[in-house]
N, C-alpha and C positions, 0 to 999 in steps of 0.2 A: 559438411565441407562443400562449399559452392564446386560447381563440376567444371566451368565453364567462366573465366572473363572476356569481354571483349571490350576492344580497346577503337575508335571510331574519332580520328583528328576533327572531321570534318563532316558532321551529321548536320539530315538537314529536315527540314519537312519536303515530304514529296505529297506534290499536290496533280494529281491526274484528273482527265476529263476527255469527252470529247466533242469535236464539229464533224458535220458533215463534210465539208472539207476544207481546206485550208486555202485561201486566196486572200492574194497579197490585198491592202488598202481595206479592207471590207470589212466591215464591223461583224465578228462571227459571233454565234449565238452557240455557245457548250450547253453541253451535258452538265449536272450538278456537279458541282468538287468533291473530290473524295482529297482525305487529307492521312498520310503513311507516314510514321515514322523512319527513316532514313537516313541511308549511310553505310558502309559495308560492314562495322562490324554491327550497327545496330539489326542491320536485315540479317545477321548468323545471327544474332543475338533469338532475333523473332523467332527462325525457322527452329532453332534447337530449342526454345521455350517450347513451340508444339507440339515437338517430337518427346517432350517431359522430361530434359534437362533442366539443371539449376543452374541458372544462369544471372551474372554482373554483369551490366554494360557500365564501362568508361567512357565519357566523352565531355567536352568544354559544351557549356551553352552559355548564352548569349541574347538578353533582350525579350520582345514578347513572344518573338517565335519561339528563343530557345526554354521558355514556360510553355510553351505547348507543344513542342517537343518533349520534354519532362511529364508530359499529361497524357501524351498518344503512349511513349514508352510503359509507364504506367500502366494504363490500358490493357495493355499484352501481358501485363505479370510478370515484367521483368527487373528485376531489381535495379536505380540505378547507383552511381557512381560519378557523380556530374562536380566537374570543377564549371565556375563562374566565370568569364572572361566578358571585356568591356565591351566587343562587338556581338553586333545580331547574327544568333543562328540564322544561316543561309535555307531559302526554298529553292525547289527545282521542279520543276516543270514536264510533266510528259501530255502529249494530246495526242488521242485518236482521231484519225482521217477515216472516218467510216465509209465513206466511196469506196477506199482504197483497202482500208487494213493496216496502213501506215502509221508508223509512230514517229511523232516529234518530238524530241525530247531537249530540254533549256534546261543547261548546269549553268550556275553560278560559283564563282572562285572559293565564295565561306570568307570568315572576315579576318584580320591579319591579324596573328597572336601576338603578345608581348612576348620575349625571353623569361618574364616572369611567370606569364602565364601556362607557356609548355613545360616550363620545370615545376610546376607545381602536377602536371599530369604525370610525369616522371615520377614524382613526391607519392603520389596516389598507386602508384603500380609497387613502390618500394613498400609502402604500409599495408599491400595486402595481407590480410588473415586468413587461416586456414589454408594455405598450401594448396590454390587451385590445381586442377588435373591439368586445363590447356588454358592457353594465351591465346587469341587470337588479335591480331591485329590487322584491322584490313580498310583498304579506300585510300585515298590521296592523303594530302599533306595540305592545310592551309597556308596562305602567305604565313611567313615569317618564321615558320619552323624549318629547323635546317634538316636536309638530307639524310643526318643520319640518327634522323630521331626514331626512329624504328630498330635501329639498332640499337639506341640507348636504350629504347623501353626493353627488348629481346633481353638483355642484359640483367637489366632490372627483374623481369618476370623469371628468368632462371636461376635467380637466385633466392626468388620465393618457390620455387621448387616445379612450378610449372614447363610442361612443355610447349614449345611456340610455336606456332602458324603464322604465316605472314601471306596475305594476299594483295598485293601493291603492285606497283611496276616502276622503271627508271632508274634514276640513282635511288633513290627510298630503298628499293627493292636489292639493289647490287651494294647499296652498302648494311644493307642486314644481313647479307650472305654474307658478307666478313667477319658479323659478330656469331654466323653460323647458329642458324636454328631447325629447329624438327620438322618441318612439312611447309613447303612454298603452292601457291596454285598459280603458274602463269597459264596464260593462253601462247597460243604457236608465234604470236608477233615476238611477245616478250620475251619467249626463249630466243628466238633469234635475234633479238636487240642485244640479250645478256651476253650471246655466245660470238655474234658475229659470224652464224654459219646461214645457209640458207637452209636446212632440214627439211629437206623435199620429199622424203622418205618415212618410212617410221624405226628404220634401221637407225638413221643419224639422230632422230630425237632421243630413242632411247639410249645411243652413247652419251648423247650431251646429257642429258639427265644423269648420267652413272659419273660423267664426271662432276658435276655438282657433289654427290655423295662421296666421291674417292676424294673430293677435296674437302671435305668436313663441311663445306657452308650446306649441306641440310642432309637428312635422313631419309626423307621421301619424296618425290615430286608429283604432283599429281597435274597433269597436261591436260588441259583442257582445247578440244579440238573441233567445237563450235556443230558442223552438221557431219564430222567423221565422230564423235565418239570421244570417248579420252583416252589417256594413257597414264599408269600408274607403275610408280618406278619404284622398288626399294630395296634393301641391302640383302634381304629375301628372291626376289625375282622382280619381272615387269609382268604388268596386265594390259589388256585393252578389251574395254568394253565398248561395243556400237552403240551409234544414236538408236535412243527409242522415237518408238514413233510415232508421236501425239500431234495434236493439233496446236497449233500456233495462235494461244492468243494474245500475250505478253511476252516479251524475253528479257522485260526488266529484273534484276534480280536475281536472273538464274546462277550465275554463277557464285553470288553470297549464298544462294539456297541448298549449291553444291557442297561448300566448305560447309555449312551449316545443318547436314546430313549429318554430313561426314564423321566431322569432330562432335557431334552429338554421339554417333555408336562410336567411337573411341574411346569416351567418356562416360559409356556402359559398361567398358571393357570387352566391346566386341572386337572381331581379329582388324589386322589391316583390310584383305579383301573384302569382307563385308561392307566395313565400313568404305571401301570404293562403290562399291554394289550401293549402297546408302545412299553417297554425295550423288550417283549421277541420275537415281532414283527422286531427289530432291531437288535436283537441276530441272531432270523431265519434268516435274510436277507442279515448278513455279512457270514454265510456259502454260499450260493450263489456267492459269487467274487472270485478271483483267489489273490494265493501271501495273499499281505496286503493292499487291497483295500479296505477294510472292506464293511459296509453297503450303501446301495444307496437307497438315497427317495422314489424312484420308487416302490422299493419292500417293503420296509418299510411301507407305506401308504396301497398298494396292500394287506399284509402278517397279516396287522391288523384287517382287517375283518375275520381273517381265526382264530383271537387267541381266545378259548375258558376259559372263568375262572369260577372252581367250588367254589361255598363261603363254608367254612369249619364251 
């Protein structure tokens, strides 16, 4: 039984590099390309392959890139799941300012689906076999798919028996909580976009979290609090675990590398806390790589003994 699908609207190749530094009109001379597969569910996808999940990725591709997207994925051992659509898989861009430390990073929109084409991803989530453990759906939405296409898949995937994650933001995000699923990851912005409060405290986050749960739209919430640490919310209790404290050489990714902990020892059938212990363990760990390498086992196994949680 696969442990693990994830689902990725808008995958892309991530292509990193860097200059010494960045100045406008001037012909800059980079570092070689490295070229990542990309996307948020494809980066859970990556991080929980190395952690020794069985893991599907789902995602549209498109064109030459999205054949070489199909080759990096590959690459990592992770099985895919690829619907065809008539536009090119999107690249995006990060560059090192080695002066500085600085990262630039260039997203591109991803190319505009047909109706045909996101209901055949819908099609692909309904013909799951074998009764995945979790769903993960996570990253933006490309032109043309509607708002509540995250709910539709939510829908789809819990009736193949899976539990869902959703890490998105905006309407995507508030209208999956309608169709109510298992575990959301925002950051502090996006709770307060959801809730309309300003949560200045850690008192008012974890209300607004417990009403998420009192209202059905999800079961856990795991807050992600950037250089405080996170918070983790569930029908059990809350936690909050501090930042570790690693050196900063990427922050691309951290937070796919978090979910991608995460729902990896859930999908061991380890407890919730752990698997908190896990995500923020895989969070610290993807700062540590360069570009968009994100997390590696090594540090992740290592970084977990170092993650402390207070029960609130």
């Amino acid at each position: 039984m696969t442990d693990i699908v994830t689902l990725t609207m808008n995958p892309a190749v991530d292509v990193s590099t860097s200059v010494e530094r960045v100045v406008a009109e001037h012909k800059l001379r980079c570092s070689p390309a490295k070229r990542d597969p990309g996307g948020g569910g494809v980066n859970v996808a990556r991080v929980a392959t190395r952690l020794g999940a069985d893991v599907k990725a789902l995602y549209p591709r498109g064109g030459e890139t999205g054949a070489l997207l199909r080759r990096l994925i590959d690459k990592e051992g992770i099985a895919s799941l690829s619907v065809h659509v008539a536009g090119d898989t999107r690249e995006d861009i990060t560059v090192l300012e080695e002066d500085t430390g600085e990262q630039f990073r260039f997203v591109f929109p991803g190319p505009e689906l047909s109706e045909a084409e996101w209901r055949e991803c819908l099609a692909a989530i309904a013909a799951l076999k074998g009764r995945p453990g979790y769903f993960v759906a996570s990253g933006s939405l490309p032109p043309g798919v509607p708002t509540d296409f995250y709910a539709q898949a939510a829908s789809c995937a819990k009736a193949c028996g899976a539990r869902v994650i959703v890490d998105t933001s905006g309407p995507a995000l508030a209208r999956a909580l309608e169709e109510g699923v298992y575990l959301i990851k925002p950051n502090l912005r996006e709770l307060r976009e959801m809730t309309g409060q300003s949560l200045d405290d850690q008192a008012s986050r974890i209300d607004a979290a417990r009403q998420l749960l009192d209202a059905g739209r999800a079961e856990v919430v795991a807050l992600s609090l950037g250089h405080e640490g996170a918070l983790f919310v569930t029908g059990e209790g809350a936690w909050r675990a501090p930042a570790l404290d690693v050196e900063l050489v990427s922050a691309v990714g951290a937070g796919d590398s978090f979910v991608g902990g995460l729902v990896w020892r859930l999908a061991t059938g380890g407890s919730l806390e752990d698997a908190f212990r896990y995500g923020v363990a895989a969070g610290s760990a993807a700062l540590l790589t360069p570009g968009t390498e994100l997390s590696l086992a090594d540090d992740v196994q290592r970084l977990h003994e170092d993650v402390v949680l207070h029960r609130l």
